[in-house]
C-alpha positions as CSV (number, residue, x, y, z in Angstrom):
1,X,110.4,68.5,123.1
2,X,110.5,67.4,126.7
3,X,108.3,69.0,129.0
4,X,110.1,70.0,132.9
5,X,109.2,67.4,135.4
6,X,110.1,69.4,138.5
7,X,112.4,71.6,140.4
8,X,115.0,71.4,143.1
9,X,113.1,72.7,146.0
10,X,115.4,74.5,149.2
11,X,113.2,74.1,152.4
12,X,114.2,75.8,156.1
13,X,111.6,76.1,159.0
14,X,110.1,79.2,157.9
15,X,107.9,76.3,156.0
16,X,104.2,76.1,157.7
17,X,102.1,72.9,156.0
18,X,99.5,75.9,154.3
19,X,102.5,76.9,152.3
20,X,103.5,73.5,151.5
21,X,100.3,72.4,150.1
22,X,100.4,75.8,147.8
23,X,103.7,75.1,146.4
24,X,102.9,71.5,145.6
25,X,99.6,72.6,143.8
26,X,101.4,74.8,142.0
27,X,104.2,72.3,141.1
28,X,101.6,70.1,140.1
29,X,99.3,72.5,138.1
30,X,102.6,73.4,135.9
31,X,102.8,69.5,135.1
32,X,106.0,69.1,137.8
33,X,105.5,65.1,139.3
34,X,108.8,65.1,141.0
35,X,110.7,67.5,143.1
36,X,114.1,67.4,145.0
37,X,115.1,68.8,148.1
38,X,117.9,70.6,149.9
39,X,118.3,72.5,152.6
40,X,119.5,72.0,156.5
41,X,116.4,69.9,157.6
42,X,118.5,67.6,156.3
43,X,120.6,67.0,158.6
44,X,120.5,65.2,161.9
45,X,122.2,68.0,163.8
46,X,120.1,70.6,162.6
47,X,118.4,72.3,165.8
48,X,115.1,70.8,166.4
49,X,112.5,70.3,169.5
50,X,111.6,67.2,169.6
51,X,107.8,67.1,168.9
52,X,108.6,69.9,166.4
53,X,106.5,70.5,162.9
54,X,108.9,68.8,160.4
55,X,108.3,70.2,156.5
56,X,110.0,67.5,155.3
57,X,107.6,64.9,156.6
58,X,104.5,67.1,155.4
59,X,106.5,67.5,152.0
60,X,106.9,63.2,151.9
61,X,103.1,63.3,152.3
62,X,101.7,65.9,150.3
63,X,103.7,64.7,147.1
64,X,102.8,60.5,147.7
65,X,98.9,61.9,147.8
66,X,99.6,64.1,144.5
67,X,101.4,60.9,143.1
68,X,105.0,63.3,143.0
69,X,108.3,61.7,144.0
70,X,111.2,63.1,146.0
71,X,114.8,62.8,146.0
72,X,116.2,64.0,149.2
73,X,119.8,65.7,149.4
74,X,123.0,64.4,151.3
75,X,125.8,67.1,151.7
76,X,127.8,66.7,154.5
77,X,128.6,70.7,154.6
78,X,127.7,73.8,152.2
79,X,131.4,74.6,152.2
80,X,132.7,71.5,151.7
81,X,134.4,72.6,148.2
82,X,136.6,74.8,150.9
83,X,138.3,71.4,152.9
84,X,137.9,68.4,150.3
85,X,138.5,66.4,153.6
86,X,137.1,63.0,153.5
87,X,137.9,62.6,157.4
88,X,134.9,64.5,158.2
89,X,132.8,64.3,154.8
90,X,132.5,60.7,154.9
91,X,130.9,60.3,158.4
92,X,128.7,62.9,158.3
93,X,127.2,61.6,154.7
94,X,126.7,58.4,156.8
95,X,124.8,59.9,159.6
96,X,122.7,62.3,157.3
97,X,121.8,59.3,155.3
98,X,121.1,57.1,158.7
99,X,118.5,60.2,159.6
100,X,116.6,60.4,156.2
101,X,116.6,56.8,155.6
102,X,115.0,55.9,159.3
103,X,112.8,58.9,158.7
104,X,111.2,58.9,155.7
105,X,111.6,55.4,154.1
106,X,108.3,54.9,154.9
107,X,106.8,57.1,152.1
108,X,105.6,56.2,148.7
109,X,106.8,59.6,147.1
110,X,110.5,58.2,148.6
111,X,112.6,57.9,145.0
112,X,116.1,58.5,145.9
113,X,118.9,61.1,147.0
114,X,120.7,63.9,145.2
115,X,124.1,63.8,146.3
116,X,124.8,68.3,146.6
117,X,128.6,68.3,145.3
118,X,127.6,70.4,142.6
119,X,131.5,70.4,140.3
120,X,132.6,70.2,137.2
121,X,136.1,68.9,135.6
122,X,138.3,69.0,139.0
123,X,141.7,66.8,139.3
124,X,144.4,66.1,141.5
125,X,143.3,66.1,145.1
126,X,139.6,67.3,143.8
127,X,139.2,64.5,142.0
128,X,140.0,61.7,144.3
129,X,138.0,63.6,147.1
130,X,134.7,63.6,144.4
131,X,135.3,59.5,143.7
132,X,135.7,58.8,147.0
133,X,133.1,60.3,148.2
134,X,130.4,59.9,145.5
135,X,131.5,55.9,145.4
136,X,130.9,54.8,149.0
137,X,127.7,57.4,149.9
138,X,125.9,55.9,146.4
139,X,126.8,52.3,147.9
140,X,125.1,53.8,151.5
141,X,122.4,55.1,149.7
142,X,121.1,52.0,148.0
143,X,122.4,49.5,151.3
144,X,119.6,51.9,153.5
145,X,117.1,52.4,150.9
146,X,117.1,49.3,148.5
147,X,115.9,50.0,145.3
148,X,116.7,53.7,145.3
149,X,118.0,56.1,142.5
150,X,121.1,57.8,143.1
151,X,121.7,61.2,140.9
152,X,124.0,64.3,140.5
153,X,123.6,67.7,139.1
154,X,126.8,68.9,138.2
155,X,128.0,72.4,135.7
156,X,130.1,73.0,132.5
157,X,132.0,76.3,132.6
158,X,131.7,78.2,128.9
159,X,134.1,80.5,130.3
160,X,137.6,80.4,128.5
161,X,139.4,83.1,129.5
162,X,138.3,82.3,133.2
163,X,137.2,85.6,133.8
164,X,135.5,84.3,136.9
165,X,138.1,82.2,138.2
166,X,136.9,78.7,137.1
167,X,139.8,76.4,135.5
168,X,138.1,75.8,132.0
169,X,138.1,72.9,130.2
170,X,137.1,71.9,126.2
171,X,134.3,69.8,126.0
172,X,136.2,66.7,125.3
173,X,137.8,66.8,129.0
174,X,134.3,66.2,129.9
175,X,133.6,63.9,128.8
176,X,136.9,61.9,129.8
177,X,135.9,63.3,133.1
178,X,132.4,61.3,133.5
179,X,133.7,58.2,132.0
180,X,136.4,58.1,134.5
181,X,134.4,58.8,137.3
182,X,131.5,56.5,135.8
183,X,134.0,53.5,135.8
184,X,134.1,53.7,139.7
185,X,130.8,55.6,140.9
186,X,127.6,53.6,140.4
187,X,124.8,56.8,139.6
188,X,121.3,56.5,138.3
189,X,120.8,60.0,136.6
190,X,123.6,62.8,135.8
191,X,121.3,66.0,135.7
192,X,123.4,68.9,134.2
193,X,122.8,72.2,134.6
194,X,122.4,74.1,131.3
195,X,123.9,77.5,132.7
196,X,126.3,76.2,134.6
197,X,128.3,78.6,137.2
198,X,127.7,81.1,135.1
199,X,123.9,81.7,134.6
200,X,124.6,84.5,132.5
201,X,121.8,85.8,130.1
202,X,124.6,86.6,127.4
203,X,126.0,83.1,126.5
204,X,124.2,81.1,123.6
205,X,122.8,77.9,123.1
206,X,125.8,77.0,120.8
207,X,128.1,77.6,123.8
208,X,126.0,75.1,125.5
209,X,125.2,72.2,123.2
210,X,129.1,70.5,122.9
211,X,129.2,70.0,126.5
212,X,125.2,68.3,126.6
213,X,126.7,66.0,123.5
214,X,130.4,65.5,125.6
215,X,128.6,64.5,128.5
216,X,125.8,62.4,126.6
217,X,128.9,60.3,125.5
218,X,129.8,59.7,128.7
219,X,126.4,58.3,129.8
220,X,125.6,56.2,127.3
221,X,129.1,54.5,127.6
222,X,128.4,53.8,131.2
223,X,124.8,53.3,131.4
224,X,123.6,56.4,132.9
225,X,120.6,58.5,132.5
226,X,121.2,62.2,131.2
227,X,119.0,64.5,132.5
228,X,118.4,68.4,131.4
229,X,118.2,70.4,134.6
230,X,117.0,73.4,132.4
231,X,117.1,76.8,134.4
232,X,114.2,79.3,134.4
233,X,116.7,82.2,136.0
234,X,119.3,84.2,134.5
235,X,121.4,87.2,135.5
236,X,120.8,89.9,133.3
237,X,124.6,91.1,132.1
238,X,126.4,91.7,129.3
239,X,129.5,89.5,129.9
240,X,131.7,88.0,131.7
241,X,133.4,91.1,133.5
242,X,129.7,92.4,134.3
243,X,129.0,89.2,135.4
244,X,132.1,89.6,137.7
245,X,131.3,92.8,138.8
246,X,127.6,91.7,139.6
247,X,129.4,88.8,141.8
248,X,131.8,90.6,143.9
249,X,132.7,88.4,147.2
250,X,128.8,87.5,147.5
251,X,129.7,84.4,145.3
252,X,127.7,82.9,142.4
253,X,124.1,84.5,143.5
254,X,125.4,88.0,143.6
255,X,123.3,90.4,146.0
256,X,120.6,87.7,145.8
257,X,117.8,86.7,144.0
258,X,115.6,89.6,145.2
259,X,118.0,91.9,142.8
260,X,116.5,93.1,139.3
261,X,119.3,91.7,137.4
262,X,118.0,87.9,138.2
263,X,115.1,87.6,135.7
264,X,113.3,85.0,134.9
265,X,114.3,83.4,131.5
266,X,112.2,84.8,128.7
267,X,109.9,82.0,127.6
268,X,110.8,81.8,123.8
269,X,114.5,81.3,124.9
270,X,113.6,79.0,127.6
271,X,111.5,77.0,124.8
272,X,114.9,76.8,122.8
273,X,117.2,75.7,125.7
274,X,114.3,72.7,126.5
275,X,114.8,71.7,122.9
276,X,118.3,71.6,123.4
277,X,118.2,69.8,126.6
278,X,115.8,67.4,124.7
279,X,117.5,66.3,121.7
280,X,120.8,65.0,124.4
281,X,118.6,64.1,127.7
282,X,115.5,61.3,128.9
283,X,114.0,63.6,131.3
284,X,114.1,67.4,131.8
285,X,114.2,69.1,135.8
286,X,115.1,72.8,136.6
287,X,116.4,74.9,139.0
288,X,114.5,78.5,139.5
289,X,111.4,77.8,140.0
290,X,110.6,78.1,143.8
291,X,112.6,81.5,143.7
292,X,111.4,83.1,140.3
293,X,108.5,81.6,139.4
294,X,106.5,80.1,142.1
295,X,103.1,82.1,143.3
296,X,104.8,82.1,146.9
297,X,108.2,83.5,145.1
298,X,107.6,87.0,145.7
299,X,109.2,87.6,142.3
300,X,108.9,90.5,140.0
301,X,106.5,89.5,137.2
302,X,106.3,86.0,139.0
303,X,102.3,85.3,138.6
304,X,102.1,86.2,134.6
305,X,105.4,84.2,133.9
306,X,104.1,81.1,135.3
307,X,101.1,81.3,133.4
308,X,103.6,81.5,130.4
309,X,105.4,78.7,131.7
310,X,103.0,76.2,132.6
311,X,101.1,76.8,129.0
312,X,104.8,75.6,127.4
313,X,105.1,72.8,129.8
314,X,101.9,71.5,128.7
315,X,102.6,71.9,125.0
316,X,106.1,69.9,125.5
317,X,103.7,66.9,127.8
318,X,101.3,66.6,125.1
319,X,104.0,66.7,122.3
320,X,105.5,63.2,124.0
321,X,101.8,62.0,124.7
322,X,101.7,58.3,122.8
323,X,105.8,58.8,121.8
């Protein structure tokens, strides 16, 4: 089994460099070695004084001096699954990657970006907007940072009756999907999410594996890595309806994370869905862990779950040790 080798990481101002260093050590004491980031530091027109602190920078150098890489995020807008307009998506990928690329080249922890159009099977319109997008900023990205990797972390929707409003599609659609878009879009690593849109506690690892093995397919016809991004959150409902209910117009987070129906997965299950992950994917990554699981989480039960956690990231390391 695969062990987790880090966690997408959201970062705003409310950062200070003493919190910074703790989350890293923390990253780095649960075996994490690489970490991406969102968040709108990001991007150039984000408010900022001039000789302003900058948590990205400190982030670039805390992780090259604990030997951790970074993949930093370009999204030209959080609600850019609203417009699909290429006008304005286009140019302001550009710029973004103009700003991160002058800024933070320089650093040995810089791997690559994470392009933030999380999707799954779209068409029509949807579709052309995610090629053309995804084709010409992967081109940007490696033309301003030679030698970079280029990934994507997109969902699978197990919902069939599309009780939450997601178009579903079979497995095998999936797969068609990625090769398509792998014949045009030049990626490094396709890191998909194991819970998908969903993240309900109720559906099973059966529900899950097709769309890993659809999507492995994919990758292998085209050359690209598969990675798990395995998550250590769920929401704590019964089905789909009360996962609907739990929703309401907040969108896919619900009240927010802060709510005692997001849990933290419970670590024999977790085990099981990183030995899913592992039998399809090269590497495994997460989502959840800054917000449930971290010691500056502020979680429920966050402090004895980690220690849970980083004793079964440990046994998956030393299970690949001389593999």
């Amino acid at each position: 089994m695969l062990p987790i080798r880090g966690s997408l990481y959201y970062v705003d101002k409310s950062f200070d460099a003493k919190r910074i260093e703790k989350e890293l050590d923390a990253q780095k004491a649960a075996g994490f070695d690489l970490l991406w980031i969102n968040g709108p530091l990001l991007h150039p027109d984000y408010p900022r004084e001039a000789a302003a602190f900058d948590p990205i920078e400190v982030i670039m150098r805390e992780a090259a001096y604990r030997k951790m890489t970074v993949y930093l995020e370009v999204m030209a807008r959080e609600d850019w699954h609203e417009h699909w307009d290429l006008s304005v998506d286009l140019p302001e990928s550009r710029a973004i990657l103009e700003h991160l690329s002058a800024k933070y080249n320089r650093y040995a922890s810089m791997a690559g970006y994470y392009l933030g159009n999380e999707i799954y099977v779209v068409e029509g319109r949807e579709r052309e907007y995610c090629l053309a997008l995804w084709k010409e900023v992967a081109e940007w990205c490696r033309e301003l940072t030679p030698g970079c990797r280029v990934v994507l972390s997109p969902f699978f929707v197990t919902d069939r009756r599309e009780v939450l409003g997601y178009p579903y599609a079979e497995p095998s659609v999936y797969e068609s999907f990625w090769n398509d878009i792998f014949r045009e879009v030049t990626l490094d690593s396709l890191l998909l999410q194991d819970s998908g849109a969903e993240h309900g506690a109720f559906f099973d690892l059966d529900e899950r594996e097709p769309y890993f093995a659809a999507v492995r397919r994919a990758c292998v016809a085209n050359g690209v890595e598969l990675w798990g991004n395995v998550e250590l959150a769920e929401i704590a409902v019964a089905n789909y309806e009360e996962l609907k209910a739990f929703r309401g117009e907040l969108g896919a987070n619900g009240p927010g994370f802060q709510d005692a129906r997001w849990i933290q997965v419970p670590i024999a299950k977790l085990e099981a869905k990183m030995a899913l992950a592992s039998r399809y994917c090269s590497q495994l990554v997460s989502w959840g862990y800054q917000q449930f699981v971290s010691p500056c989480s502020g979680k429920t039960g966050a402090r004895p779950y980690e220690r849970q956690f980083r004793k079964l990231n440990k046994m998956a390391a030393a299970s690949q040790a001389g593999k």
